[in-house]
C-alpha positions in Angstrom: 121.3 291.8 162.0 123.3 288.6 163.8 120.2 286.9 162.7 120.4 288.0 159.3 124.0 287.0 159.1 123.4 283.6 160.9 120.2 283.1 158.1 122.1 283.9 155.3 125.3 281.6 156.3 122.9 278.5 156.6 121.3 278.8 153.5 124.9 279.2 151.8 125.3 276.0 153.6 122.4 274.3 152.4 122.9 275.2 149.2 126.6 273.8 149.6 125.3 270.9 150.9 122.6 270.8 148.3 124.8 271.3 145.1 126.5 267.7 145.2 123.2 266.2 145.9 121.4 267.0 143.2 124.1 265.7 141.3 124.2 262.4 142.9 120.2 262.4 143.1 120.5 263.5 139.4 122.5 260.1 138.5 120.4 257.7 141.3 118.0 259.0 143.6 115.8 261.6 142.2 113.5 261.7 144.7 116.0 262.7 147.2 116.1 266.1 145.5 112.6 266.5 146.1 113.0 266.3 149.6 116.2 268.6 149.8 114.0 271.1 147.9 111.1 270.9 150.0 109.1 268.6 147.8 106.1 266.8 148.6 106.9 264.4 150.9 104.4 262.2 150.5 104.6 262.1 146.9 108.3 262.0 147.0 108.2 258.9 149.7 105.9 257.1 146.9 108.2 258.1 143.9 110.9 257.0 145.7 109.4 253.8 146.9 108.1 253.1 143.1 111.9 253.7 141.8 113.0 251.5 145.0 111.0 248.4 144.1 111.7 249.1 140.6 115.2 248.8 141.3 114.9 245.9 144.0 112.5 244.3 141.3 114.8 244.2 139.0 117.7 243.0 141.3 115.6 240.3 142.6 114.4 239.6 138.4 118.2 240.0 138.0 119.1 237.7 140.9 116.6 235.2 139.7 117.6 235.2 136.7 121.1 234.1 138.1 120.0 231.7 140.2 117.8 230.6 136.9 121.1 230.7 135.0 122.9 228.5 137.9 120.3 225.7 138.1 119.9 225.5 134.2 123.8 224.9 134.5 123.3 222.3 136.9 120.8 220.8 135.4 123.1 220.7 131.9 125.9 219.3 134.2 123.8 216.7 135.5 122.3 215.8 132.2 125.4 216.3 130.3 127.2 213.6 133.1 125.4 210.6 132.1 125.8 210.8 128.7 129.1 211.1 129.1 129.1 207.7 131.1 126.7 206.4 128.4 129.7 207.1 125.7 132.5 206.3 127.9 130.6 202.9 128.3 129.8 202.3 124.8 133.5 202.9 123.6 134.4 200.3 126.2 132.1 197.7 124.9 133.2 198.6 121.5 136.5 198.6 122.7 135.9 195.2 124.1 133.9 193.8 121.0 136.8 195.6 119.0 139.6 193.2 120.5 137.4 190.4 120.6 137.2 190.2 117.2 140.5 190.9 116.3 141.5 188.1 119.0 139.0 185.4 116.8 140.5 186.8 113.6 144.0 186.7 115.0 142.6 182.8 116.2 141.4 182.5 112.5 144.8 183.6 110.4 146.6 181.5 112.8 144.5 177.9 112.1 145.0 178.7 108.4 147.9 179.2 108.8 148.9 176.1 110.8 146.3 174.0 108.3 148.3 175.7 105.2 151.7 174.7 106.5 150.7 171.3 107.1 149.1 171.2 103.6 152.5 172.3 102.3 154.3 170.0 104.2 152.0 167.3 102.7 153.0 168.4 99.3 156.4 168.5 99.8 156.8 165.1 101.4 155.0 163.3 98.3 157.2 165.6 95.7 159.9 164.3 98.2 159.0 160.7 98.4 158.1 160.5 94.1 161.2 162.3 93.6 163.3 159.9 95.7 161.3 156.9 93.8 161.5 158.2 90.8 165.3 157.0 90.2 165.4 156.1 86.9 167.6 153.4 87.1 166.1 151.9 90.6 164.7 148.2 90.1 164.0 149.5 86.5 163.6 146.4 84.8 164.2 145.9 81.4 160.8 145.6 79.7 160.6 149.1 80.9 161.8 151.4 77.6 160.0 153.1 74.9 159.3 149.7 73.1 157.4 148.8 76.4 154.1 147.7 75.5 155.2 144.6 73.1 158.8 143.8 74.9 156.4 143.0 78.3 157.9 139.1 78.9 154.4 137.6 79.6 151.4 137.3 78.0 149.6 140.8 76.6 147.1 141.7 74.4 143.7 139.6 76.1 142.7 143.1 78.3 141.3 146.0 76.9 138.1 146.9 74.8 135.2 146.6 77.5 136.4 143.7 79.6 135.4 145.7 82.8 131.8 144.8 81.4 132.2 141.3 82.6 133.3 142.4 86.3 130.2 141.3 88.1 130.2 144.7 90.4 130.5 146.9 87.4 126.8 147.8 86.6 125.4 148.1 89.4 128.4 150.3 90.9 129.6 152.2 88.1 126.0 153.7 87.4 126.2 154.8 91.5 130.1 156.4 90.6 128.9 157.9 87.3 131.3 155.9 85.1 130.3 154.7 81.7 133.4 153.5 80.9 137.4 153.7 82.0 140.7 154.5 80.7 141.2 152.9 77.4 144.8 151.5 76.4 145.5 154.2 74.3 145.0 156.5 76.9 147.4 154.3 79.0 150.1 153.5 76.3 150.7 157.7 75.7 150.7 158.2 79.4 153.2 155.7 80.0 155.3 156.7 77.0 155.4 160.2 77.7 157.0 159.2 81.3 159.6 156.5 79.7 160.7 159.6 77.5 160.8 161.5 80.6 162.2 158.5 82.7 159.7 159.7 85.3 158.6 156.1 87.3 155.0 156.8 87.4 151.6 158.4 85.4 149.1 160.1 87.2 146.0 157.5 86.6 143.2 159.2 84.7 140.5 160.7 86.7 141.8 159.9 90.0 143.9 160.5 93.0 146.5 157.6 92.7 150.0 157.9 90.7 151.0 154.0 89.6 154.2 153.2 89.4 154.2 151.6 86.1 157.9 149.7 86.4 156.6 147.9 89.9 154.1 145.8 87.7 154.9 141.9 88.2 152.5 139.5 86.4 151.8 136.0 87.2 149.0 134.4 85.3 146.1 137.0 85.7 147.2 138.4 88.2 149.3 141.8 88.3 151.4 143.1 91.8 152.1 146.8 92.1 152.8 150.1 93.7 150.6 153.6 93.6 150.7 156.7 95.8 147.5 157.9 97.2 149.0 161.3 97.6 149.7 160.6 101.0 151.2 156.8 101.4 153.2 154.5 98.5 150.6 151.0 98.8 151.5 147.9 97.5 148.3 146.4 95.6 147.3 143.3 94.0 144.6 142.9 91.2 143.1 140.4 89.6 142.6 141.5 85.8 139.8 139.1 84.9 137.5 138.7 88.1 138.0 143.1 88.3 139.1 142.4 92.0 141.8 144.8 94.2 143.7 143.1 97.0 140.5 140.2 96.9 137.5 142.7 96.6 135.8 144.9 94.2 136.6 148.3 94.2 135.0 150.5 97.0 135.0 153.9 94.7 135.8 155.0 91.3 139.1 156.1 92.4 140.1 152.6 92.9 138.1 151.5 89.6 140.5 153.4 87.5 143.9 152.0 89.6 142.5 148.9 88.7 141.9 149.1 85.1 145.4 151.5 84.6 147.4 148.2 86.3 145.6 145.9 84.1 145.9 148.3 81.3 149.5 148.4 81.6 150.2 144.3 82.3 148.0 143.8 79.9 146.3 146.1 77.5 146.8 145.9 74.1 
């Protein structure tokens, strides 16, 4: 009977013991039930064992797959890192080229500046300078008046036509200048009249660079004295009207042709 009782109170423990088991086995370990029940052993060892490399197979596959994961972020990061030198370098050296050119533009506006201010200056000296001399009433002398051309108190009238045809320089150089002929006197006389009516001192000679003061002309004999700005300098010039010389030579370009045959033009011309 004690037997019977002490039989029947360890099998109501078993089955106590049993119970949450087969709830835990249920949810993880399913073999273990098989043992509590008094399952194969052997079989139970190998389903067990299958289940258990399962599982550690796919912890190690899912370690792996971590570490995998880890060294392909790695490798990303030390991939990623010198590209991100390679920009950072590249922005420098555009950075660099960037200021570089701004400096040689900065260099650039400057010198055009500079070379535009000193142009301006240029101009505003000569405006200055042909302002100042252009006085109306300085050393004006009398000849000088909208009757100009026949109240001239020396002999006129012998210069014009084509007498720069008998200036022994003139074929030879004025085929090299490109000049087949210069200013006539009518071409002269309006110039000079429009400045009288003006009272502006000088013309601008004809297809040139010199202004000539038309009142500084002094003749004596053939030979005329005067003034002309070159744009930069008021020069003092003598000419001698039948030879076709300036200050004892022949002209050196057509610029100087035409101050020549303006002077003569104006002592002159008729």
């Amino acid at each position: 009977m004690t037997r019977a009782i002490h039989r029947t109170a360890l099998l109501l423990g078993l089955a106590l013991v049993l119970q949450p088991l087969e709830l835990m086995a249920a949810v993880e370990i399913p073999a273990a039930v098989e043992i509590a029940r008094g399952g194969g052993g052997h079989g139970g060892g190998h389903g067990g064992g299958g289940r258990a490399a399962s599982r550690g197979g796919s912890g190690a596959r899912t370690g792996f797959s971590s570490f995998s994961g880890g060294s392909n972020r790695s490798s990303l990061r030390l991939e990623t890192r010198p590209a991100e030198r390679s920009g950072r370098v590249d922005t420098r050296q555009g950075n660099r080229t960037d200021r570089t050119d701004l400096r040689q533009s900065n260099r650039t506006d400057r010198t055009d500046l500079r070379q535009g201010n000193r142009s301006d200056r240029v101009n505003d000296r000569n405006r200055t300078r042909r302002q100042a001399i252009n006085t109306w009433d300085r050393n004006r002398p009398n000849w000088v008046n909208n009757n100009w051309n026949v109240n001239r108190p020396w002999r006129y009238g012998w210069y014009g036509g084509s007498t720069w045809n008998n200036w022994g320089w003139w074929p030879g150089r004025a085929a090299a200048w490109g000049l087949g002929s210069l200013a006539t006197f009518a071409v002269i006389d309006s110039l000079v009249d429009s400045a009288v009516n003006n009272e502006t001192s000088y013309i601008v000679v004809p297809d040139s660079d010199y202004s000539l003061y038309y009142s500084s002309v002094q003749v004596s004999g053939d030979l005329v004295s005067f003034q002309a700005d070159d744009g930069s300098n008021t020069l003092t010039f003598r000419a001698d009207c039948r030879s076709g010389t300036l200050n004892g030579y022949p002209p050196q370009n057509a610029d100087e042709a035409q101050l020549l045959n303006a002077a003569c033009q104006v002592a002159f011309g008729q």
